[in-house]
C-alpha positions in Angstrom: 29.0 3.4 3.1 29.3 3.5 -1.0 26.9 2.2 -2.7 25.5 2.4 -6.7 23.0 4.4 -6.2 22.7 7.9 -8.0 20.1 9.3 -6.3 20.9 10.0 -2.6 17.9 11.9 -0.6 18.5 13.2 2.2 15.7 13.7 5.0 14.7 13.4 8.6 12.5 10.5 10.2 9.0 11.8 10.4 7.3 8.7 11.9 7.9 5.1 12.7 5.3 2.4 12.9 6.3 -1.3 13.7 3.8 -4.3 13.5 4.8 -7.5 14.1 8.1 -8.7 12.2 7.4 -5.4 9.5 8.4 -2.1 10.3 7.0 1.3 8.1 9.4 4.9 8.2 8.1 7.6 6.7 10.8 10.8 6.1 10.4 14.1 5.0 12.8 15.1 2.2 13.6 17.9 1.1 12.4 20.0 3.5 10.7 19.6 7.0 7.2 19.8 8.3 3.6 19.3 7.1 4.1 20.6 3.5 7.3 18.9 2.9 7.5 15.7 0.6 7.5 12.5 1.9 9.2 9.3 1.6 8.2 5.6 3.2 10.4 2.6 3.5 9.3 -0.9 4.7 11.8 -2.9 6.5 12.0 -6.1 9.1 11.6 -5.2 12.4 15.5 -6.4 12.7 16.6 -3.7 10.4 15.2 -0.9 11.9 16.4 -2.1 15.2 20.2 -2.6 13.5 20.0 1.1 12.1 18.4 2.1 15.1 16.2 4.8 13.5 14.5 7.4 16.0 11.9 9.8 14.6 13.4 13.2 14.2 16.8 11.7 13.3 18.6 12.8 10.0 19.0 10.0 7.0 19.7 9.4 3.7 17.3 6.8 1.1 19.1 5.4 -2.1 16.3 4.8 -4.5 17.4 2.7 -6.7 14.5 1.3 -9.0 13.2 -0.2 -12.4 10.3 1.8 -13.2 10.1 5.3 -11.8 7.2 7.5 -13.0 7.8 10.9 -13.3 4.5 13.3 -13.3 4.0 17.0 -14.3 2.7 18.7 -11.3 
């Protein structure tokens, strides 16, 4: 899939919760385990049944945004 989006992470599915119609997945990126960064995406339940997601599996998140905030660690 293309899409026009520069940045491209690429991760693995940490955890999954679902509630409802609203689903939460949370990926580590760059790296795997407790110390690695994480990322969290909200989607309908429908969506993360149509990408059928499973924790552990390897993915990709296009951030594509208006106001990102970058911090000196």
């Amino acid at each position: 899939m293309e899409a026009g989006v520069r940045n491209n992470l690429i991760g693995q599915i940490e955890n999954i919760k679902q509630d409802g119609l609203m689903a939460q997945v949370t990926m580590w990126v760059g790296g795997w385990g407790s110390n690695a960064p994480r990322m969290t995406s909200v989607m309908t339940k429908d969506s993360l049944e149509d990408a059928n997601f499973k924790n552990g599996d390897t993915v990709g998140a296009l951030v594509k945004a208006i106001n990102v905030v970058i911090v000196k660690q």
